[in-house]
C-alpha positions in Angstrom: -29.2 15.9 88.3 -28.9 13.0 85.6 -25.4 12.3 84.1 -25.6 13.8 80.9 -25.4 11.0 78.1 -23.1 11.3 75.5 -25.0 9.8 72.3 -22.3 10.5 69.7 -19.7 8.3 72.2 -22.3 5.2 72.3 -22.5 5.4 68.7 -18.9 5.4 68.4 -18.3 2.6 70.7 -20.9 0.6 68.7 -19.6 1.3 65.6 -16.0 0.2 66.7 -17.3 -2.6 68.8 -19.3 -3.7 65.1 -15.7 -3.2 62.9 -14.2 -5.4 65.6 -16.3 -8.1 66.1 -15.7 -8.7 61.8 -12.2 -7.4 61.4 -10.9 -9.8 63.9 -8.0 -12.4 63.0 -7.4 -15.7 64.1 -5.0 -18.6 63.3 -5.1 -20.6 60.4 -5.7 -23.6 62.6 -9.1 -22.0 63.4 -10.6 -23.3 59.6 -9.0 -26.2 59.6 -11.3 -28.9 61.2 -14.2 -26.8 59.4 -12.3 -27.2 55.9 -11.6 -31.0 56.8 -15.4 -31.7 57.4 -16.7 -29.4 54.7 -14.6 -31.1 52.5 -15.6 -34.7 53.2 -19.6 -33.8 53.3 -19.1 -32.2 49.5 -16.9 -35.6 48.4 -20.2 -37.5 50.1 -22.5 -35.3 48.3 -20.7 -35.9 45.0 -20.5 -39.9 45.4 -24.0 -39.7 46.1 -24.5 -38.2 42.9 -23.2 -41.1 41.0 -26.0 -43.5 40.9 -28.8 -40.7 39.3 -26.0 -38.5 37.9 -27.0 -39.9 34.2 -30.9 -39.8 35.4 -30.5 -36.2 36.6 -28.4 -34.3 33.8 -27.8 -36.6 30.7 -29.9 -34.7 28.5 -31.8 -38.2 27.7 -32.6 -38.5 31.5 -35.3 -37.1 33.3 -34.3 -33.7 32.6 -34.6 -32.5 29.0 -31.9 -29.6 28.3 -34.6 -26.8 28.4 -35.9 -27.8 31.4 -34.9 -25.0 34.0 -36.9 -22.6 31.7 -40.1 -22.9 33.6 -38.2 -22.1 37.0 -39.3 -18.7 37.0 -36.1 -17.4 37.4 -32.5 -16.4 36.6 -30.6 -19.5 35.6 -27.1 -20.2 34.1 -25.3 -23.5 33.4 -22.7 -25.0 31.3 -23.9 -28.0 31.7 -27.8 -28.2 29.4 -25.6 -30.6 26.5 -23.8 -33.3 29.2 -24.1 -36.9 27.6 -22.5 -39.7 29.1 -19.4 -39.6 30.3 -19.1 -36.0 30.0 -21.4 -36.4 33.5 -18.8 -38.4 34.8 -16.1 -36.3 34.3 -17.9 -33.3 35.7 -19.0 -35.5 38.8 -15.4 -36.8 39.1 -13.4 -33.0 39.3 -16.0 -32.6 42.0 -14.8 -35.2 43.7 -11.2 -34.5 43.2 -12.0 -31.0 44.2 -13.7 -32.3 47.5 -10.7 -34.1 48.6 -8.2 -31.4 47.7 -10.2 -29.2 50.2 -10.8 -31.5 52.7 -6.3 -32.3 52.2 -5.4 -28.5 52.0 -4.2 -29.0 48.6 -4.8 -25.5 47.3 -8.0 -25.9 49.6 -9.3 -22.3 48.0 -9.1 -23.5 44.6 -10.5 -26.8 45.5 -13.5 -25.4 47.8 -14.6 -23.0 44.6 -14.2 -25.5 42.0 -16.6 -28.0 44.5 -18.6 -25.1 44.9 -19.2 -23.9 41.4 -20.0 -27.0 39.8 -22.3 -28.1 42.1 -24.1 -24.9 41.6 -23.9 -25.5 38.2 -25.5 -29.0 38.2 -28.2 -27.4 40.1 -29.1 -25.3 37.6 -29.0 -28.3 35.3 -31.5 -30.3 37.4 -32.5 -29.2 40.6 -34.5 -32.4 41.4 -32.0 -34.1 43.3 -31.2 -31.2 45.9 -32.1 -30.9 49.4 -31.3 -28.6 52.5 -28.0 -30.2 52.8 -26.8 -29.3 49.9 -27.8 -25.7 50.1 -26.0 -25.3 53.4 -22.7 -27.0 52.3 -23.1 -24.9 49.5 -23.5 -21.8 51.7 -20.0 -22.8 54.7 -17.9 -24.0 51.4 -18.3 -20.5 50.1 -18.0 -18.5 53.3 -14.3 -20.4 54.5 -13.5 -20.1 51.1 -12.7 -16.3 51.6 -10.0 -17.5 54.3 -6.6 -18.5 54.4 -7.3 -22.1 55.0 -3.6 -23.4 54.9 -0.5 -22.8 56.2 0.4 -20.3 59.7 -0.3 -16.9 61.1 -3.3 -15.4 61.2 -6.5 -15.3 58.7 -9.6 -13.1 58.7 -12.4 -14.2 61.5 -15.3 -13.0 59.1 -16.2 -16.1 57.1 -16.1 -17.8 60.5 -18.4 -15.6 62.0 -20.7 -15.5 58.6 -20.9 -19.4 59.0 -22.0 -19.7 62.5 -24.5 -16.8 61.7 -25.9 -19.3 59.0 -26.5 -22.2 61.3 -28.5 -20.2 63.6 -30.3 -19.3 60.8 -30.8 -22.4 59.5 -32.5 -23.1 62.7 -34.6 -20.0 63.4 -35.7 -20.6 60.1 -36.7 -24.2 60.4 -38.2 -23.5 63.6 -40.5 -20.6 62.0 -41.6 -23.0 59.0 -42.6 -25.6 61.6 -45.0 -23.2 64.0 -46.6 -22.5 61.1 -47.5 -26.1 60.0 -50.6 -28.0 61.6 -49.1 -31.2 62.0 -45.9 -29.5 64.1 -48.7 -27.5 65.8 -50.5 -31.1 67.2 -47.3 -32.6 67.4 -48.3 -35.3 64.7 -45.4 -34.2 62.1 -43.1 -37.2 63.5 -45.7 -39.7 64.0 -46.6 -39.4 60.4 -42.5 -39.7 59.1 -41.4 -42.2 61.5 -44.2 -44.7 60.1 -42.4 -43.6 56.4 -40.7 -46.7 54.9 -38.8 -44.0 53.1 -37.7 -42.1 56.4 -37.6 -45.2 58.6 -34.2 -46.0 59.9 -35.7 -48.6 62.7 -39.4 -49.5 62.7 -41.1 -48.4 65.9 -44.5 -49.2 64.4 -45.2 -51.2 67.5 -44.7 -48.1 69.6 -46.5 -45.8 67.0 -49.5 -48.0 67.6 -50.2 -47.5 71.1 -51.3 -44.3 73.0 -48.7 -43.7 74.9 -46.0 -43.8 72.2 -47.8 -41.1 70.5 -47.9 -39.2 72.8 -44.4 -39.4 73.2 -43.5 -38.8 69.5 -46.0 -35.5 69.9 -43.6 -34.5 73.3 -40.7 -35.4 70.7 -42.1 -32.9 67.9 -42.9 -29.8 70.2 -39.2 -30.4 71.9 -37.6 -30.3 68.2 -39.5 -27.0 68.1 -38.6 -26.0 71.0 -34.5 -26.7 70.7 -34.3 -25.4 67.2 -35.7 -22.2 68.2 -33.0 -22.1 71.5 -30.4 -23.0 69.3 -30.5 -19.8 67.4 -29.4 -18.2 70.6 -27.4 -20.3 72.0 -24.7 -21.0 69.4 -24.6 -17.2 68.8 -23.9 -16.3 72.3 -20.1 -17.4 73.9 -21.3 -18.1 77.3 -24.2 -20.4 76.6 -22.0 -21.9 72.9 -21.2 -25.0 75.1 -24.9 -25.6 76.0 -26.4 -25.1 72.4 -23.5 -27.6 70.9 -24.5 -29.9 73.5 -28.0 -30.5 73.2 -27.6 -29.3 69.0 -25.2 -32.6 69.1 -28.4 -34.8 70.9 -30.9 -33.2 68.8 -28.8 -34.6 65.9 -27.2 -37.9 66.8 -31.6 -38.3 67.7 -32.7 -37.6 63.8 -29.7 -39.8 62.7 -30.5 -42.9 65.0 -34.3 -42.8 64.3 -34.6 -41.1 60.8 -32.8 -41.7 56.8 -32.9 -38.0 55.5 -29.3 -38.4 53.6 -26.7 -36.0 54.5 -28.2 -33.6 57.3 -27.1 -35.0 60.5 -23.5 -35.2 59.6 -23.6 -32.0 57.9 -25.3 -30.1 61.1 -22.7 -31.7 63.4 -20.1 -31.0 61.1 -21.1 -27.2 60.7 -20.5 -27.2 64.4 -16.7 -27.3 64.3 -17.5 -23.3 63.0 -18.0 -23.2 66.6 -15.1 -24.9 68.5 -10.7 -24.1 67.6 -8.6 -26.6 68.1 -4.7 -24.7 69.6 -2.4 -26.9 68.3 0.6 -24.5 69.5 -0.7 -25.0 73.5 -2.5 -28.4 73.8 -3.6 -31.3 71.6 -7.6 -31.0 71.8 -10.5 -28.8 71.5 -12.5 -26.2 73.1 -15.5 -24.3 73.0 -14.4 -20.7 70.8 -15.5 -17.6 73.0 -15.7 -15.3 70.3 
């Protein structure tokens, strides 16, 4: 005869092993290289801003102060009336607020104040926004529910609801590509990397021949290929240091090659969700295994 299964006990286990994996605490330190990143990518985002800021949300720029009315959705700003140097101001607390987070200066404070007006300036203008900023956006507000100064312990949840957004950032990216026709022939980096706009080198020369596209077309169904692996490798501790290795090639790749603003810093930055540094053992950093 079988052993009998006890159904209630597996759900039980589950259940606890579910409560643990979020109710977990780790030390302070934990955030901190994520908070110091974070913060610098939002103060990058934010100087960025300057040279359309007037373009983008003066309300004699491109952007009349009605125009989010045709968005189709809910939208609320403070911001419809800015006028020169009121623009300024609101792109210089940003700033400040960026810095205070990436300093630990009331970092909580700082990351929400970073956080809401940016979100507020996109529903000003939403022209000037790309995936960057919506993932920034997204970690800033996750570590922001953590104790990100001082010692002891703080809650592992925002942690954990940050890596879960990189992998989904990837399986998501990997999912809009298999459905394009250019990723599908593996012409989708051909046709970017002979972009003036998206050029950071010209490799025209190797563009032109035969065998340079078809390396560009290996290049594309490999992007594919790794963003899809990363969205199980980063998730699972025994295969973390894998997935941050070949995430980090995959990056430092579109950076070297390609000018799409802040991605690549942001991606490898999000990446420190993944790693602790122990500052009461040893000086350095390792691979988290929760």
């Amino acid at each position: 005869m079988g052993v009998p299964v006890n159904g209630r006990g597996i759900v039980r286990a589950l259940c606890q092993g579910w409560l643990a994996y979020w109710e977990g605490r780790v030390p302070v330190a934990r955030y901190v290289p994520l908070r110091v990143g974070l913060g610098i990518v939002f103060l990058a985002q934010y100087l960025t801003m300057l040279p359309i800021a007037h373009l983008q949300f003066d309300t004699r720029g491109l952007a009349p102060a009605d125009v989010g009315s045709s968005w189709g959705h809910v939208r609320y700003t403070l911001f419809d009336g800015l006028t020169g140097g009121q623009v300024d101001a609101v792109i210089g607390i940003g700033a400040l607020a960026s810095v205070g987070l990436a300093a630990g200066v009331f970092p909580r404070v700082c990351g929400a104040v970073a956080f809401v007006l940016e979100v507020l300036l996109l529903h000003r203008s939403n022209f000037w926004q790309d995936g960057s900023d919506c993932l920034v956006r997204c970690l800033v507000f996750f570590v922001c529910f953590a104790r990100l100064s001082g010692t002891g312990g703080t809650g592992i949840w925002p942690l954990r609801f940050a890596r879960l957004q990189v992998a989904i950032v990837y399986l998501a990216t990997a999912i809009w590509k298999l459905q394009g026709r250019d990723w599908q022939n593996g012409s989708a980096l051909y046709w970017v990397l002979q972009d003036p706009k998206y050029q950071r080198i010209s490799i025209d020369g190797l563009l032109a021949t035969t065998a340079g596209q078809d390396l560009v077309a290996l290049g594309a169904w490999a992007t594919v290929a790794v963003e899809l692996a990363l969205a199980v490798l980063l998730m699972v501790p025994r295969t973390r240091k894998a997935g941050l290795g070949l995430g980090t090639l995959l990056h430092l790749g579109i950076w070297a090659t390609m000018r799409i603003g802040l991605f690549s810093p942001l991606m490898l930055v999000s990446y420190l969700a993944f790693v602790e540094r122990d500052a009461t053992a040893r000086w350095g950093w390792r691979v988290s295994g929760d």
